[in-house]
Every structure is written in C-alpha cells, then in structure tokens.
C-alpha positions, 0 to 999 in steps of 0.5 A: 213444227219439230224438225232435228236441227230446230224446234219450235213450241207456242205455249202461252202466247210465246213462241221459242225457237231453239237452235237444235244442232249442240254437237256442231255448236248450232252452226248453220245447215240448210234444213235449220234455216228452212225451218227458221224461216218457217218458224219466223213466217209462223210468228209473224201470221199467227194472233197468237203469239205475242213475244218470240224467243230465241235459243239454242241447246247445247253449250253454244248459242251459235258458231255461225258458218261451218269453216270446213265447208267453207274451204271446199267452197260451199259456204256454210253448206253440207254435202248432200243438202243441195242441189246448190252444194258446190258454189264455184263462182262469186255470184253463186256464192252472192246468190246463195247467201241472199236466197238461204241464210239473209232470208231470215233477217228479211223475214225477221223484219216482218215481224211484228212481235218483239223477239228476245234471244236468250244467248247462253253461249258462244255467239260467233260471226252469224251466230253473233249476227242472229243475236243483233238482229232480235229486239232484245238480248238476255246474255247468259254471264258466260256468253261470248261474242265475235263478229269473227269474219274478218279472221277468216278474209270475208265479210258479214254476210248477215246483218252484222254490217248494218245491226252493229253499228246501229247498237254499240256506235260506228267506231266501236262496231268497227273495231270489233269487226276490223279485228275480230275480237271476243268480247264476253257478256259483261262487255257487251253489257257494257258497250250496249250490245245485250241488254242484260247479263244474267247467271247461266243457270237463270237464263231462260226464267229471266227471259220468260220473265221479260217475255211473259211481261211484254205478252201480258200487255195490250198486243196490238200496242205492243206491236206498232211500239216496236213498229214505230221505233224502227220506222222512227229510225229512219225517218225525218221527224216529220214523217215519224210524227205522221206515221206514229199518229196513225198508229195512235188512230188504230190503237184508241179504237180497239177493245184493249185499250177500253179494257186498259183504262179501265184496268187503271181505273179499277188498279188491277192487271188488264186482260188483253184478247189482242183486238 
C-alpha cells in the first residue's frame, strides 16, 4: 500500500505507517484516514507483522484538524473529497467523526500487535491524540505536544478525553486540555506522556531499536501481554486472573515457548516462527 497522503511498508516483520502530507503539516484529509484504517486493518490480519510504527514526514508529527475547513463547517474535511463535504448539522458533523477519523481508534483497538509512534514533531489536538492511542511513544527531543482544542471552542473529538487521563493522571490531563498548552518532549517525558525523549536525528534508529527487540520475541506471547494489560485495566482482580490464565493455557502449547526454553537452557537467542 502507497497512496500520496500515507505510506505503508512491511520489512522484517515491522510495519511503518507514515503520515505523507509534510506541506499541510500531516493534518487530516479523507484519503489519509482510508488508508489508515486499511493499513491498521493490515497489521491486525497479517502473521507477519509483529511490531508497527507509526510516523510521519516532514517537519510536523501531525497538526491535527484543518482550522480552515473547520470554519466552512466541514470539519477536518476538503472540498471535493466527499459527497459528505459540507456538514450543516451537529448530528452530521457527530456522524462524520464517528464514521472517518474515531475508525481509527476503533480499528487500533483491534490490534494486537504493540504500536510504537515515533513523534518527530508537533503533535497537536488529533495529531496529539494519535500518539496517545499507540502503546508506546519515542519523542524526537524537539517534539511538541497540545490537546489544542479547547482554544478552538470544541471538544477532543479522538480519544484525547479517554487516553490522556489514563497515562499522565486525571488532574493533570485536565489541565493540559482546560487550557490548551504546549508542553515540549522533556515535559512530557516527565509527566509520562512518552516513554522516551530522544535526539531528533536518532529518532527512527532508537525506534527500530525497541521495535526490532519486541519483533524478536516469541509473538504470540507478545501479543496476549499487550492483551492482557489492557483487559487488566478494566477489570476486577478476579476476572483479570481468569482471563490471564487462559492466556497462560494458549501460550505453554505453542512451539515458541519449547523453542523459549529451550533457548534459556542453551543461553542463546530464541527463533521465534509465531505458532
């Protein structure tokens, strides 16, 4: 998958999803989230791929909603891309959010597979949003982010809302969303908003580093960890117990985890085939 405003490569059991839209700072069109979605829908299907990032090109991680097409009422929206292209009630507008940008939170979701973003700039209201709904984040150390909604008079129409509090605490997530402010990477390094803050010109090796090191463990492992932490989060102890139990079940049957052991056993590095 190649289209002009997102590009999407599998090398080595890591997909990379790149934001392609540098000159409008990577904010949002219709044809960028088709393809996010279809390259989210990819990662989840495909055995293949084991670790996805996302990035972006150009000077921008992502400036989120297009304030021009905003104020014509169209949202995030450009002329000519829909037959949806003018929005002239609230419940059109509820229903456009809900069927285009949230599809890809909801397909996220689906996901399996851990889902690094490598921010290597200006992460503003969704763009900001996108990096909070990825597993990880690696921040470039001249990154910036701002859920900047509020400065417009609207809400966080993407996730901001639900991720934010859930990685930096309620009071603090209120406060960057009450007042819009940008904070830069060491801050949100600080706060727990990214994981790691990086020079800007060793982005995407530390990234590949922590992508390729999660891709070189047993998969299916890999995948119900991730699984289990968010099912965990919303569950009472007991049910978390249960439900990581199960997962124990799948795990001991599978080639990997002989091949695991046996690794340990040998003090070499495991070959993991994903079954």
């Amino acid at each position: 998958m190649a289209l002009e405003h997102l590009l999407f490569e599998v090398k080595d059991g890591i997909a990379t999803i790149i934001l392609n839209r540098p000159e409008a700072r990577n904010a949002f069109s219709i044809p960028m989230i088709e393809a996010w979605v279809q390259a989210l829908e990819e990662c989840r299907d495909r055995t293949d791929i084991r670790v996805v990032v996302l990035t972006a090109n150009g000077r921008a991680f992502c400036a989120g909603g297009d304030v021009k097409a905003m104020r014509e009422g169209r949202g995030f929206l450009e002329p000519g891309e829909s037959e949806l292209d003018t929005y002239s009630t609230g419940l059109a507008r509820k229903n456009s959010l809900w069927k285009l940008i949230q599809r890809v939170p909801l397909t996220l979701e689906q996901v399996d597979k851990p889902v690094i973003a490598a921010v290597n700039g200006d992460a503003i209201g969704a763009g900001c949003d996108m990096a909070l709904m990825c597993d990880l984040r690696v921040a470039a150390d001249t990154a910036r982010f701002a859920e900047a909604y509020v400065k417009l008079g609207i809400v966080p129409g993407d996730g901001g809302a639900y991720y934010l509090p859930r990685l930096v605490g309620m009071p603090k997530a209120l406060e960057l969303l009450l007042t819009g402010d940008m904070i830069d990477a060491q801050e949100a390094l600080r706060i727990g908003m990214v994981n790691r803050v990086v020079s800007a010109d060793q982005l995407l090796e530390e990234t590949y580093r922590l992508a390729r090191k999660i891709a070189d463990q047993p998969p299916v492992a890999v995948q119900l960890i991730k699984r289990a932490a968010y099912q965990s989060a919303t569950a009472d102890l007991r049910t978390a117990l249960d439900l990581v139990s199960s997962h124990m079940a799948v795990v001991t049957e599978t080639e990997d985890h002989q091949e695991a052991v046996q690794a340990l056993l040998e003090k070499r590095p495991g070959v993991y085939k994903g079954r």
